[in-house]
C-alpha positions as CSV (number, residue, x, y, z in Angstrom):
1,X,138.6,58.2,133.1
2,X,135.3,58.5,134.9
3,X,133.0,61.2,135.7
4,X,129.7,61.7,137.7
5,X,126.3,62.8,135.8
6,X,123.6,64.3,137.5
7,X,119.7,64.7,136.3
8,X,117.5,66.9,138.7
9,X,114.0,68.4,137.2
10,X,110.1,67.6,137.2
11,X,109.3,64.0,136.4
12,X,108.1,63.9,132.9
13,X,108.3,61.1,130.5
14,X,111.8,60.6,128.4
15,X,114.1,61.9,131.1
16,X,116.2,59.1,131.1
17,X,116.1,58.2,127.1
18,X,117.2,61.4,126.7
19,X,120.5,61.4,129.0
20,X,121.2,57.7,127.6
21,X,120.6,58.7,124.2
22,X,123.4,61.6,124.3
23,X,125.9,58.9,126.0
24,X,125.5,56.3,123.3
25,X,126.2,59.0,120.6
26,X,129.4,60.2,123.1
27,X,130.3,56.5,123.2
28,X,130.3,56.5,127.0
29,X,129.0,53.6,129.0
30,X,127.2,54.1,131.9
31,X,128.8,52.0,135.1
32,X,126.5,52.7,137.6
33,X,122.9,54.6,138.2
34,X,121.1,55.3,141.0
35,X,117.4,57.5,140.7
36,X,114.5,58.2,142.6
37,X,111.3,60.3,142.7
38,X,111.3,63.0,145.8
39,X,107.6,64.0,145.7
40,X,107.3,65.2,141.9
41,X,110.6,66.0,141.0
42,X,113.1,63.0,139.6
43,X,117.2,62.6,140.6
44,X,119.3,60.7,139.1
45,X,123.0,60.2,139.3
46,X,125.1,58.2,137.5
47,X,128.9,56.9,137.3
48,X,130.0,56.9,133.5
49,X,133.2,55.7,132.4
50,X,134.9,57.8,129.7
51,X,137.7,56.0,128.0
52,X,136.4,55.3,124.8
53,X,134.2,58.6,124.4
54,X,134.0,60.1,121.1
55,X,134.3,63.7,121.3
56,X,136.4,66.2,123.8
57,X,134.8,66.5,127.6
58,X,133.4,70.0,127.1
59,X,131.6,68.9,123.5
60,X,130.1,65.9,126.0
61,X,128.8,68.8,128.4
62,X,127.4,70.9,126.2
63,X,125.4,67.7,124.2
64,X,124.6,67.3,127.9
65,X,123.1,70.9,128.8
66,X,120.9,71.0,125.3
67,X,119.4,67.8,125.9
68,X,118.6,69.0,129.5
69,X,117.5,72.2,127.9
70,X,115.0,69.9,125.4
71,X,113.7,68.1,128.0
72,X,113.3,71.2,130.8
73,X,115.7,69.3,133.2
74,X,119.0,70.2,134.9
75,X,122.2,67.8,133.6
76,X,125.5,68.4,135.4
77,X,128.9,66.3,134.9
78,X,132.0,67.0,136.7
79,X,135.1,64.4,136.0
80,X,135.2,62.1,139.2
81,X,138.4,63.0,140.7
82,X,137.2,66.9,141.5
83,X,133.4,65.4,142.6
84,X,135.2,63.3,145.0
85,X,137.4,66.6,145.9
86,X,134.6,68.6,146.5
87,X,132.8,66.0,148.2
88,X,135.6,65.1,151.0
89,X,136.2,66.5,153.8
C-alpha cells in the first residue's frame, strides 16, 4: 500500500528531518520526493510506500500532524488510491 504526503509552510531549517524522522519511526520508506521553494514558503510531496509500517494509518497521521505542529508546518497524507480519485477527472 502507498500513500501521498504533503509538507506546505514557511521555509525554516529541519522541515524535512522532521517529516523523515516520523517515517523511519513508522517504518515507512519514502519512494519518491519531489520539493521546492515558491518565494519563502517550502512544498514538498512525497510518495511513501506503507507495507511494512509499524503502527495503524490514523496513529501514522496523527505522528504526522504533531510533528507539523512542532515545526509550524502543514503535513497532510491521504492513501494513494483516493489522491488519485480526487485528482482524476
Amino acid at each position: 500500500m502507498k500513500a501521498i504526503v504533503t509538507v506546505i509552510g514557511k521555509d525554516k531549517i529541519g522541515i524535512i528531518h522532521g517529516v523523515a524522522s516520523v517515517l523511519v519511526r513508522s517504518n515507512v520508506n519514502i519512494l519518491d520526493i519531489s520539493q521546492t521553494l515558491l518565494q519563502d514558503y517550502f512544498t514538498m510531496v512525497m510518495l511513501v510506500d506503507l507495507a511494512l509500517m509499524n503502527c495503524e494509518f490514523s496513529q501514522l497521521k496523527v505522528k504526522l500532524e504533531d510533528a507539523a505542529s512542532d515545526i509550524g508546518i502543514t503535513i497532510k497524507i491521504q492513501h494513494e488510491a483516493i489522491f488519485h480519485s480526487m485528482h482524476t477527472i
